[in-house]
C-alpha positions in Angstrom: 0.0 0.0 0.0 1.4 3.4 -0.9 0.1 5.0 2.4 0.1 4.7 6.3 -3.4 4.5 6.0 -6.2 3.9 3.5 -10.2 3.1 3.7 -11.8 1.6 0.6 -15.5 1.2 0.3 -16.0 -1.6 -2.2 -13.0 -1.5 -3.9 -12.8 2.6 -4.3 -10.2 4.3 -2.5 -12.0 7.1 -0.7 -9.7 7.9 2.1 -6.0 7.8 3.0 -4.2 9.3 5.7 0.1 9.9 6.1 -0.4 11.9 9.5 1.6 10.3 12.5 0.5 7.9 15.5 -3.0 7.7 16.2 -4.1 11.2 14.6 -5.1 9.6 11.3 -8.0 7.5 12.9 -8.8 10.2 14.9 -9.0 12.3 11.3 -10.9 9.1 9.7 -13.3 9.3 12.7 -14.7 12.4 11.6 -14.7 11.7 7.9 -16.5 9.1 8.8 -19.5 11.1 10.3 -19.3 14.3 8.2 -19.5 11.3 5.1 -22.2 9.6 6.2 -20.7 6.5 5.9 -22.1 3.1 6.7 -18.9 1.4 8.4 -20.6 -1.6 6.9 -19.3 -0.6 3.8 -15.9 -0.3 4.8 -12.4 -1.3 5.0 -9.6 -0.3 6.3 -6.0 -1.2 5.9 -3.1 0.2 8.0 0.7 0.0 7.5 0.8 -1.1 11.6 -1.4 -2.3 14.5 -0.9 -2.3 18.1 -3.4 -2.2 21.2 -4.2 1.5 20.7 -5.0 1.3 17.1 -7.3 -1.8 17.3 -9.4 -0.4 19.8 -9.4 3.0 18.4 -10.8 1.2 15.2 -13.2 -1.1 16.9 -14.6 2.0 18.7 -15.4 3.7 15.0 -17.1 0.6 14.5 -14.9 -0.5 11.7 -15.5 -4.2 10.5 -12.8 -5.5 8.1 -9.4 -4.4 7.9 -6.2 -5.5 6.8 -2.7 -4.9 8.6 0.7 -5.0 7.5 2.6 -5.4 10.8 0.4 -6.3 14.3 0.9 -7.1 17.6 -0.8 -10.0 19.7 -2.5 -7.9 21.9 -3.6 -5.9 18.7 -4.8 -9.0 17.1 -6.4 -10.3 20.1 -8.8 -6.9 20.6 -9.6 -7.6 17.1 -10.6 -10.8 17.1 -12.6 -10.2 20.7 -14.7 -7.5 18.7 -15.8 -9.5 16.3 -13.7 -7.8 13.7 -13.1 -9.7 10.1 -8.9 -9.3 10.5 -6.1 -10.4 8.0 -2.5 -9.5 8.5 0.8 -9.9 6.7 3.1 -10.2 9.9 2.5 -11.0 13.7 4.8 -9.6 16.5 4.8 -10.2 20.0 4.7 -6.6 21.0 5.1 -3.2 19.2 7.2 -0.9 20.8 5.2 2.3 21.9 4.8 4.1 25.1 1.0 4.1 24.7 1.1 0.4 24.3 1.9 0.2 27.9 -0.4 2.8 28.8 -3.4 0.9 27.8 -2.2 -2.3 29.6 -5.1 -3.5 31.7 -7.8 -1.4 29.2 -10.3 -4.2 27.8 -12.5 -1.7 26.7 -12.5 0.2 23.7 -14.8 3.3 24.6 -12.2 3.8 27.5 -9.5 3.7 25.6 -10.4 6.0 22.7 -11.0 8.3 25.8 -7.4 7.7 27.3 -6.1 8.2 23.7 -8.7 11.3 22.9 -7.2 13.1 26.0 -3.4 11.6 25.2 -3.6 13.4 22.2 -4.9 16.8 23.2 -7.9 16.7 21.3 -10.6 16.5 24.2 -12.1 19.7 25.1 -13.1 20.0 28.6 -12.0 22.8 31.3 -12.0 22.2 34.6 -14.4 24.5 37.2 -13.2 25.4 40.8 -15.6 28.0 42.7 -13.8 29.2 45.4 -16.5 30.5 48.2 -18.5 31.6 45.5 -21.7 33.4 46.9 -24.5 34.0 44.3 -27.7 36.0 43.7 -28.9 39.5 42.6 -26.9 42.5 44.4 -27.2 41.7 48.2 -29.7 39.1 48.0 -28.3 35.8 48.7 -29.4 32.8 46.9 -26.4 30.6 47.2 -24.0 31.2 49.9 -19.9 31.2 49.8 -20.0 27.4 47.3 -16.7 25.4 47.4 -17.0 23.0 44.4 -14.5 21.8 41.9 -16.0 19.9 38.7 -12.5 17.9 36.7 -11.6 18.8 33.1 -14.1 16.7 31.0 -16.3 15.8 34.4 -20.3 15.6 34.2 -22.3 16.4 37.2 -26.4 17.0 37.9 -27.6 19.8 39.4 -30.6 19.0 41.0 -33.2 20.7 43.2 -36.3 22.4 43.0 -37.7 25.5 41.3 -36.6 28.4 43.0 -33.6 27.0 45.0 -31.4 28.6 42.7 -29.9 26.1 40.0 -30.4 28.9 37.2 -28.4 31.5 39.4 -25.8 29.8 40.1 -25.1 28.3 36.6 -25.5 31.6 35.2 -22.5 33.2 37.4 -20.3 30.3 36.0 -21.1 31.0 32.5 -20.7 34.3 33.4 -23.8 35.7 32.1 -24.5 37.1 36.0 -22.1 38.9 38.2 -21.3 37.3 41.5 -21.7 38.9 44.6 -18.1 37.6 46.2 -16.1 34.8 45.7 -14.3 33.8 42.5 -15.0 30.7 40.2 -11.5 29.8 38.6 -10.4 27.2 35.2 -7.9 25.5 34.3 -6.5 23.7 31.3 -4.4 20.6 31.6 -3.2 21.8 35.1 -2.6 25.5 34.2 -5.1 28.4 35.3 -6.8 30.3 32.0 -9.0 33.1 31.1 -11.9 31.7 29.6 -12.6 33.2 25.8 -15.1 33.4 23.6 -17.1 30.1 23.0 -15.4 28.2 26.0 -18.9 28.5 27.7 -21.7 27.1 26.2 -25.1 27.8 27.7 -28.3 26.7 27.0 -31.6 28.3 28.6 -34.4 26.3 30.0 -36.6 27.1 27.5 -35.2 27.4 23.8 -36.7 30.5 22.2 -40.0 30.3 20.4 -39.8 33.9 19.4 -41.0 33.2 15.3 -37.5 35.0 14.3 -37.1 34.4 10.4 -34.2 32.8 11.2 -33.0 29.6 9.2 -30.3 27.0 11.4 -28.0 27.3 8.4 -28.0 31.2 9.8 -27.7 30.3 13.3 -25.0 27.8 12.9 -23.0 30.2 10.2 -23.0 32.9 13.0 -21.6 30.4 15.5 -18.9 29.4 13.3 -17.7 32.9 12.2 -17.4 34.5 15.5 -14.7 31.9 16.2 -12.9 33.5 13.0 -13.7 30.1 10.9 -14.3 30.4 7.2 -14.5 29.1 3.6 -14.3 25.1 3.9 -13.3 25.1 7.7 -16.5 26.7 8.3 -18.6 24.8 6.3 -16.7 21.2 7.5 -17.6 22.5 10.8 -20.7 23.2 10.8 -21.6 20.2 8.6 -20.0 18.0 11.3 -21.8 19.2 14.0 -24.9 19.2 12.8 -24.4 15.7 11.6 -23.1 14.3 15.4 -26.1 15.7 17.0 -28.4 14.2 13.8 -29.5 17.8 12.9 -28.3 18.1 9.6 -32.3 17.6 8.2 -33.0 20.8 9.7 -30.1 22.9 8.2 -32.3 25.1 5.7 -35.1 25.1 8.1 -36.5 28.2 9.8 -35.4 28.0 14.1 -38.6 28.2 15.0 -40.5 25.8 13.0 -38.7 23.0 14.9 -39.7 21.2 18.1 -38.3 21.2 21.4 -36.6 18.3 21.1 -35.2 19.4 17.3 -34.4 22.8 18.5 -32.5 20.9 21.4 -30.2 19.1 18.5 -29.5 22.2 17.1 -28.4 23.9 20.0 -26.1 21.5 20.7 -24.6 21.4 17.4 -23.9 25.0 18.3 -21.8 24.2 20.9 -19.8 21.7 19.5 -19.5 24.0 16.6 -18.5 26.6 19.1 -15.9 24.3 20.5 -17.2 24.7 23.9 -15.6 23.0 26.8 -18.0 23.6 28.7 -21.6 22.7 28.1 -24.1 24.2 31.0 -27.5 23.3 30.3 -30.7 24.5 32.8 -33.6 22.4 33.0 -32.7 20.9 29.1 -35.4 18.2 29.5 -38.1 20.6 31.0 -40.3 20.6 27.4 -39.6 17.0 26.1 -42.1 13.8 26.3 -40.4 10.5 26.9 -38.5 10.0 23.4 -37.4 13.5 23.5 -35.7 13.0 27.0 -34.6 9.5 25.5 -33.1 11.2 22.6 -31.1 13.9 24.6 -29.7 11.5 27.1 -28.5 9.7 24.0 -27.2 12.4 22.7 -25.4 13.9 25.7 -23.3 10.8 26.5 -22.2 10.6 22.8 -21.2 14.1 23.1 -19.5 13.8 26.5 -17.6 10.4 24.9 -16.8 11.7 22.1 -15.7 15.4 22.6 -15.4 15.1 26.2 -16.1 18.8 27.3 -17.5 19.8 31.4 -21.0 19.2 31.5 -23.3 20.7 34.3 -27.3 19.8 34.1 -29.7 20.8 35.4 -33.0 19.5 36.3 -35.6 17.8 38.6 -36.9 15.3 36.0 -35.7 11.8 38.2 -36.2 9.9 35.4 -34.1 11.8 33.1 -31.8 12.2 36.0 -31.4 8.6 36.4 -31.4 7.6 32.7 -27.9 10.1 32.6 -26.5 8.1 35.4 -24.1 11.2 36.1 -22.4 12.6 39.7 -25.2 14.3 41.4 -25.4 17.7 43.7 -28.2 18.7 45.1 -29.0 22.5 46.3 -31.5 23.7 49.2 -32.0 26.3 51.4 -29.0 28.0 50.4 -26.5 25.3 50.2 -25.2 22.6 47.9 -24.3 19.0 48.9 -24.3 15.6 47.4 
């Protein structure tokens, strides 16, 4: 083969990839999705194989592939997966650094996230609110808050209405001033100042204001206040649209579109925004039972595969539950698990 990396569908070469280590999958991930593709379709052959590179292409959901040079332990994910594998030459062990760091790792989602965040490509920024006291000038809803949520963490925000969920996730977005205490990030270990699009925040209810307003619009917006444009704006946006399954609705007008449709779109925004953090109040509040389903769906995809902070809020217990995320619950004042 004259490349690192190549995918055929049928016996068309549609895809090949020189890059270095495990960025080319990564890459082929995404080409994937913005495609369409039915991995069904596919396969892939590869110049070498080790652990990280077998489970990396099982978690695409890749089927058949071929691989010039693979390991045992590569071979063996394979074959556990149910993958159709051939192989010119076996080796006991390739020698790589991240082959030992997946040592113990049976699973393939886990380690596409330990090679996601190897790789600097997850996107999540770690929150620390430092006796953060919240509410509207000198009236106290939450009082002096210690809580620190990890780089790509999730967490529920529960309570009921009026116990101030929306207050206090609106002073971390920073779409409310505080009344004292600080709320800090961090990157990788190292304090930042949070830009533009870091923070993405969704209301409780999205607007149903009739604004002529198509999503193509809405998303183009999104993607040129980050400076994107020509193809890297429209790969973007296509992308997005396409992880969250609202590409359908691109030439649509905003608010033609149900809750649960105007919930896919907003989401798309903040992927398209590159947000690392996703705060959403009370996102389930408007949804029937396959809506909710939908979103929970949706949100853990999201968090797998673009791992950004995640705060929700809500009081729905069976959406709650279905999420399955660290919970925090706030009353009277005060928040506690």
């Amino acid at each position: 083969m004259d490349n690192h990396l190549e995918l055929y569908r049928e016996d068309e070469l549609i895809y090949y990839n020189n890059g270095r280590w495990v960025y080319p999958l990564f890459d082929l991930e995404n080409y994937i999705i913005k495609n369409d593709l039915s991995v069904d379709t596919l396969f892939l052959k590869d110049k070498i194989a080790g652990r990280a590179a077998a489970h990396l292409m099982v978690y695409i959901g890749i089927k058949k592939v071929h691989i010039g040079l693979i390991s045992r332990v590569g071979l063996e994910v394979f074959k556990k997966n149910s993958v159709n594998i051939t192989y010119d030459t076996l080796v006991d062990r390739i020698k790589c650094r991240t082959e030992t760091l997946l040592e113990g790792v049976e699973n393939s989602k886990e380690a596409y996230k330990i090679l996601k965040q190897r790789a600097g490509l997850f996107s999540g920024i770690e929150i620390s609110c430092k006796s953060l006291t919240c509410g509207y000038q000198r009236d106290v809803v939450l009082d002096k808050i210690d809580l620190n949520i990890k780089e790509g963490g999730t967490l529920l925000f529960l309570g009921e209405n009026g116990e101030g969920k929306s207050t206090f996730l609106r002073t971390i977005a920073n779409l409310q001033d505080k009344i004292s205490g600080e709320v800090v990030f961090y990157k990788k270990g190292e304090q930042i100042k949070v830009k533009k699009g870091d923070i993405g925040f969704l209301n409780q209810n999205p607007d149903t204001r009739k604004m002529p307003i198509l999503v193509r619009e809405i998303m183009d917006v999104t993607a040129s206040l980050l400076g994107l444009k020509g193809e890297e704006k429209k790969y973007q946006i296509e992308i997005s649209l396409r992880r969250t399954g609202a590409l359908k609705f691109l030439d649509k007008h905003y608010y033609e579109l149900s809750g649960g449709e105007k919930q896919r779109v907003n989401l798309a925004r903040l992927i398209c925004q590159r947000a690392g953090i996703f705060i959403l109040d009370e996102p389930a509040a408007n949804l029937d039972k396959k809506g909710r389903d939908i979103l929970v769906s949706l949100l853990k995809d999201i968090h797998d595969r673009e791992m950004p902070t995640i705060i929700v809020s809500s009081h729905n217990k069976e959406f709650i539950d279905d999420l399955g995320w660290e919970k925090l619950y706030v009353k009277g004042g005060n928040i506690g698990a």
